[in-house]
N, C-alpha and C positions, 0 to 999 in steps of 0.2 A: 573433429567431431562433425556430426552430419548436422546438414544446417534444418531439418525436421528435428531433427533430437532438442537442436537447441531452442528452435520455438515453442517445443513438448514443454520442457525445462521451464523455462519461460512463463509459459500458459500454468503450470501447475503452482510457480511459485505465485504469480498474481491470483491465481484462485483460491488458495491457501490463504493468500493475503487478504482479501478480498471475506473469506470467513471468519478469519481473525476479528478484522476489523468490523465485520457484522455485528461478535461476537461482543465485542469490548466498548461500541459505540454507545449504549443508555448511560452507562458510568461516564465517558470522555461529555456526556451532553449532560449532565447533568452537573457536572464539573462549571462548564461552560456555562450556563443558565444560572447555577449559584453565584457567578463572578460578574456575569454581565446579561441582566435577566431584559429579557424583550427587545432585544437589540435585534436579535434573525428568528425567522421563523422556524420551527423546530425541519422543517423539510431544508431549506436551504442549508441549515447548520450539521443538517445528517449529510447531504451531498458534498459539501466542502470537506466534511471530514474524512468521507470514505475517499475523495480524489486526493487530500493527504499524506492518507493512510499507504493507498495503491500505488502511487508517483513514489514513494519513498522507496517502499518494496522492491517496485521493480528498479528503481535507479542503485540502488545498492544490491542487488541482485548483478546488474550489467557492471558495475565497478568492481565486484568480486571476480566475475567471469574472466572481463578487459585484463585485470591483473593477473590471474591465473593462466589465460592465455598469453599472455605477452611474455611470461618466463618460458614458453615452449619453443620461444624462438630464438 
C-alpha cells in the first residue's frame, strides 16, 4: 500500500473517532461525575477522555493494520 493511502486511512479512522467520541462524551461525563463528583473539572475530564477515546482508536487501528500486514509476508 502507498504510504499516503495509509496516512489517509489513518487520518479518517482518528477523525471518525474523534466524532464518535464527540458524539458519546456528555453520557461518558456524566457517568463520571455521578461516580466521582467534583474531583476534575468538567474541561480536564472532556480532554482526558477524548485523548482516551483517540489513543485507543488509532492504536487498535495500527494493531489490526500491523496483523494484516504481516500475513503478506
Amino acid at each position: 500500500m502507498n504510504r499516503y493511502q495509509i496516512f489517509l486511512i489513518f487520518w479518517i479512522i482518528g477523525f471518525l473517532g474523534g466524532i464518535t467520541g464527540y458524539i458519546i462524551l456528555p453520557s461518558i461525563i456524566n457517568i463520571f461525575n455521578s461516580i466521582v463528583p467534583n474531583l476534575f473539572s468538567k474541561f480536564l475530564l472532556e480532554s482526558l477522555l477524548a485523548g482516551i477515546i483517540g489513543s485507543g482508536i488509532s492504536t487498535i487501528a495500527i494493531l489490526f493494520w500491523a496483523k494484516k500486514s504481516s500475513k503478506e509476508f
